[in-house]
VONU-707919 format. One record per residue (C-alpha): x, y, z; residue in three letters. Coordinates in steps of 0.02 Angstrom, whole numbers, padded with zeros to 5 digits, always signed. Example, Ala and Ser with C-alpha at 12.3 -4.5 7.8 and 13.67 -1.06 7.14 Angstrom:
residues 2
+00615-00225+00390ALA +00684-00053+00357SER 
//
This chain:
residues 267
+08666+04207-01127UNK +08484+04190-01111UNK +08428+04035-01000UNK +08283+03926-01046UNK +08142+04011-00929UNK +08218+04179-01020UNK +08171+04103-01187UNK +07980+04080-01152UNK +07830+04205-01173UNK +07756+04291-01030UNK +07593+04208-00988UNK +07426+04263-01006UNK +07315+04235-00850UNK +07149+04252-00797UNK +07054+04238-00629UNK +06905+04135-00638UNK +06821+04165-00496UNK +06932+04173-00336UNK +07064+04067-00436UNK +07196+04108-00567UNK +07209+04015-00723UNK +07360+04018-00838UNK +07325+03988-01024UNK +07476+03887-01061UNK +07501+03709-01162UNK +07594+03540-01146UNK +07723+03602-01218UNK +07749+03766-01162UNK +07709+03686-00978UNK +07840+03562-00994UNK +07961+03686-01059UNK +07945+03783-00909UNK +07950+03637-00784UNK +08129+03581-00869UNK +08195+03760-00839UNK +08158+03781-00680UNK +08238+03595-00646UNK +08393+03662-00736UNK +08423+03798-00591UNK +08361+03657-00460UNK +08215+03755-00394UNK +08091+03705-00273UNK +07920+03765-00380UNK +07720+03726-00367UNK +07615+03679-00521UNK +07430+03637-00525UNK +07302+03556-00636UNK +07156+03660-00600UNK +06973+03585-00645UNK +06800+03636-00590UNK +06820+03535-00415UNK +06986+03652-00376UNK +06896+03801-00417UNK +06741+03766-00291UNK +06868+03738-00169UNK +06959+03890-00200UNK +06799+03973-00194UNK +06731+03906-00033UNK +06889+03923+00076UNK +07004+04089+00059UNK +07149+03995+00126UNK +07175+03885+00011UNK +07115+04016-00107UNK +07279+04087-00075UNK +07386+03919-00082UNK +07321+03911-00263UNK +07347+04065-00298UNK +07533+04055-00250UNK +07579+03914-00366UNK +07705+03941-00493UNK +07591+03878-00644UNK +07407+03850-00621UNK +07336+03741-00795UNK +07175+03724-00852UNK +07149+03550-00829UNK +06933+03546-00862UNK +06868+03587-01004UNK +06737+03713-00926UNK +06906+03809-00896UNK +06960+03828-01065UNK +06783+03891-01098UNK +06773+03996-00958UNK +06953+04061-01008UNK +06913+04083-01205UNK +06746+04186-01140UNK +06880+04302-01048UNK +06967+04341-01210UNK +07088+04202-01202UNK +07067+04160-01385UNK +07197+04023-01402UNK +07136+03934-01224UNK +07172+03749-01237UNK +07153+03605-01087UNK +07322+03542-01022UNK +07259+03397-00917UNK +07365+03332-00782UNK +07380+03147-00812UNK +07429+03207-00995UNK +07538+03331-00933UNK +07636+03201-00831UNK +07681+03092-00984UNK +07747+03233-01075UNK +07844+03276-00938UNK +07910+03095-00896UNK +07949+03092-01092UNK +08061+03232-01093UNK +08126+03188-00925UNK +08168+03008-00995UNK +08263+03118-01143UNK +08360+03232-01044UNK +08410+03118-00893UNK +08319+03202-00773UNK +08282+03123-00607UNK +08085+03094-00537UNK +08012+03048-00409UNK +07816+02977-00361UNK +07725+03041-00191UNK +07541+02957-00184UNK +07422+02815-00245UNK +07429+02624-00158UNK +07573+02527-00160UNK +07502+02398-00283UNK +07458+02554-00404UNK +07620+02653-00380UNK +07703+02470-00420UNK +07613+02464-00585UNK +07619+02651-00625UNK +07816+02634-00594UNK +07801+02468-00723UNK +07686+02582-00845UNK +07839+02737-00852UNK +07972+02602-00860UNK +07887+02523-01024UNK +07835+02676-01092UNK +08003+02790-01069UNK +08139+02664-01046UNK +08296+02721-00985UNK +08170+02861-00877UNK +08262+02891-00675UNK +08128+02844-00558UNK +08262+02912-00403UNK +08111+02877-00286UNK +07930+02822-00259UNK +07823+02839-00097UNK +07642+02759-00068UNK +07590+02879+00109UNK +07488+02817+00205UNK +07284+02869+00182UNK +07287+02977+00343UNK +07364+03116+00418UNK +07575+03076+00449UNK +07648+03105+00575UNK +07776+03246+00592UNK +07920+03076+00588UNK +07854+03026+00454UNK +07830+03180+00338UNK +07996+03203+00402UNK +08073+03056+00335UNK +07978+03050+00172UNK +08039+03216+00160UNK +08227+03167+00187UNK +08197+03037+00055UNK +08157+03138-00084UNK +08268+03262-00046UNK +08416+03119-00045UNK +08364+03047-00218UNK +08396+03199-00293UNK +08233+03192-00386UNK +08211+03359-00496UNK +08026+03320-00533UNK +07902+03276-00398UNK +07738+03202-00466UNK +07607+03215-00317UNK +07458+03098-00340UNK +07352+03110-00171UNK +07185+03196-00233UNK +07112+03384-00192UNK +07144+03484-00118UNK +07264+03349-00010UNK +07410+03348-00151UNK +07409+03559-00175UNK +07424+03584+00017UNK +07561+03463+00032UNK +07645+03535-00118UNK +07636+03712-00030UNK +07699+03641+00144UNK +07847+03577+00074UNK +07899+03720-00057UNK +08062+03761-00009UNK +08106+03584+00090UNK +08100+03507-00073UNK +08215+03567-00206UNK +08112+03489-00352UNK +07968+03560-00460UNK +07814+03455-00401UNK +07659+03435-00505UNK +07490+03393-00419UNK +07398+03252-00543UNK +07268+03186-00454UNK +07224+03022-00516UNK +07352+02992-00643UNK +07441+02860-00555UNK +07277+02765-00554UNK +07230+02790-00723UNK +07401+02722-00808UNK +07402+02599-00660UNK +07225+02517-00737UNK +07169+02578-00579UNK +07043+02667-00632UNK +06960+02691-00805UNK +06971+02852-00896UNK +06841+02937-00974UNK +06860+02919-01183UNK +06918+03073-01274UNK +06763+03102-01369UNK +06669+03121-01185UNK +06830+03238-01111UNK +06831+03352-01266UNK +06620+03386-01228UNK +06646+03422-01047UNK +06581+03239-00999UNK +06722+03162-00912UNK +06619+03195-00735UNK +06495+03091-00793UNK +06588+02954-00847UNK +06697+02959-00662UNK +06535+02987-00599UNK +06456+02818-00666UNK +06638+02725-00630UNK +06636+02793-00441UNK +06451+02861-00420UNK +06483+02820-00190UNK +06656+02942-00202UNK +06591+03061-00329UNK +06405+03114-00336UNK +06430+03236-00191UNK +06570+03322-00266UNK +06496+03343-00432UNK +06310+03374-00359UNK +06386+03512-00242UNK +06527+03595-00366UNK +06479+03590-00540UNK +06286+03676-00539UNK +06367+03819-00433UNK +06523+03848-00531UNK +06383+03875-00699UNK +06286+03987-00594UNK +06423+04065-00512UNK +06519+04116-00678UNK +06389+04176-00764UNK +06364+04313-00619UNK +06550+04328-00628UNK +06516+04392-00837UNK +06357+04500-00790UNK +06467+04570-00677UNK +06602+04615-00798UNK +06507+04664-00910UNK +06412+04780-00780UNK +06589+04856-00719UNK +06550+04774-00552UNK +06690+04669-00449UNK +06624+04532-00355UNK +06749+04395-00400UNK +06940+04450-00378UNK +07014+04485-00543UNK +07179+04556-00512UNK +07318+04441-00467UNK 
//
C-alpha cells in the first residue's frame, strides 16, 4: 500500500540564482509536511523570499544549508515571477505565516502534536492564545521564547531535550533569517519533527506586528509596507537586497538565454 508521501507528484524546481525554489502550494506543502510526520521524520522546510535569496547568494555556506532543505517555498512574490519566467507556468506564492495556519489547521484535525521555538514571551503567549481560538482542540506539546543571543551549549541542550520530550511532530521556528534556517539545519536529526522556518508569523498573529494588506502582497509591495512599519530594522536589508536581486536575475536570463552558466542551475 502506497503511503501518503507516495501519493504526491514529484516537484518541479528551479534554481534562482544560487538558491533552489520548489513550485509547490498550501496544500500540496501541507500534504507533504503531514506525511513525513506520519513516519516521524526529522525534515527542513523554508519560506524563501528575496532577503533568503541575497543571503544565499552572498555566503556559499549557507548557500548550501538552503539548498539541503527538504522543501524550499516561494514565499515573495518576485519568486513566483522569477519562477513563472523559468517556465514554471502554474508558480504560485506559499507564504510562510499562511503556510503555518494551514498547517496548524490540519494539525488541529488530525491530532497532531506542535510545538513553537522563537518570538518574546509576551508574543509567543498571545500567538499560543491566537492558535488556541482559532483551531480549538489544536496540541500545543511545547512552546519556547530563546533568548535574543547566542545559547549556550546547556541551554540549546535543554531546549533541545524539551522538544524532543513533548513529542511535538511539527516544529514552527520563528527567530528571523537566516537565524531560524541555521538552527533548523543544526538540529536535523536531534529533532524528530518536521520544522518550518516562518519568520515573523508569530508576531503577526500575535498583533505584534502589522501585516502588509493583500492588495500590497499580491503587487510585490509588502517590503514597503514593513519598510514604513519598521523603516530603523529594515531599510538596510531592503536597500542592500532587493536592487541587486533585479539586477542580478536579469543577468541570470541573458545568461540563459546566451547558453552561459553563471548562476548554478543544477541541483
Amino acid at each position: 500500500m502506497q503511503s501518503t508521501l507516495e501519493k504526491i507528484s514529484p516537484l518541479e524546481s528551479r534554481y534562482i540564482l544560487t538558491m533552489r525554489v520548489d513550485a509547490t502550494s498550501y496544500e500540496d506543502a501541507t500534504q507533504r509536511i503531514l506525511a513525513w510526520t506520519e513516519k516521524r521524520e526529522s525534515k527542513c522546510v523554508c519560506a524563501s523570499n528575496v532577503h533568503m535569496t541575497m543571503e544565499t547568494y552572498d555566503n556559499g555556506l549557507f548557500a548550501q544549508t538552503i539548498n539541503s532543505a527538504d522543501l524550499i517555498t516561494p514565499d515573495g512574490m518576485p519568486l513566483v515571477w522569477a519562477l513563472r519566467t523559468l517556465g514554471v507556468k502554474n508558480a504560485s506564492r506559499v507564504y510562510g505565516p499562511t503556510l503555518t495556519l494551514h498547517v496548524c489547521k490540519a494539525a488541529a484535525q488530525k491530532g497532531i502534536p506542535i510545538a513553537l521555538y522563537g518570538g518574546t514571551p509576551e508574543s509567543l503567549a498571545a500567538f499560543v492564545e491566537f492558535l488556541e481560538k482559532q483551531f480549538p482542540g489544536i496540541k500545543i506539546a511545547c512552546h519556547i521564547s530563546p533568548p535574543f543571543r547566542p545559547l549556550t551549549t546547556e541551554e540549546d541542550t535543554a531546549f533541545t531535550r524539551q522538544i524532543v520530550e513533548s513529542g511535538a511532530q511539527i516544529l514552527f521556528v520563528g527567530i528571523g533569517c537566516p537565524r531560524q534556517e541555521i538552527w533548523i539545519a543544526e538540529h536535523k536529526d536531534r529533532i524528530p519533527a518536521v520544522m518550518l522556518g516562518v519568520g515573523a508569523a508569530f508576531d503577526f498573529y500575535s498583533g505584534r506586528v502589522k501585516q502588509a494588506p493583500s492588495w500590497m502582497q499580491k503587487m510585490s509591495l509588502e517590503w514597503l509596507f514593513r519598510l514604513i512599519m519598521e523603516p530603523k530594522r529594515l531599510w538596510k536589508r531592503y536597500f542592500k537586497h532587493n536592487p541587486r536581486f533585479v539586477v542580478f536575475f536579469l543577468i541570470q536570463l541573458l545568461n540563459n538565454k546566451l547558453g552561459l552558466k553563471l548562476f548554478a542551475t543544477q541541483h
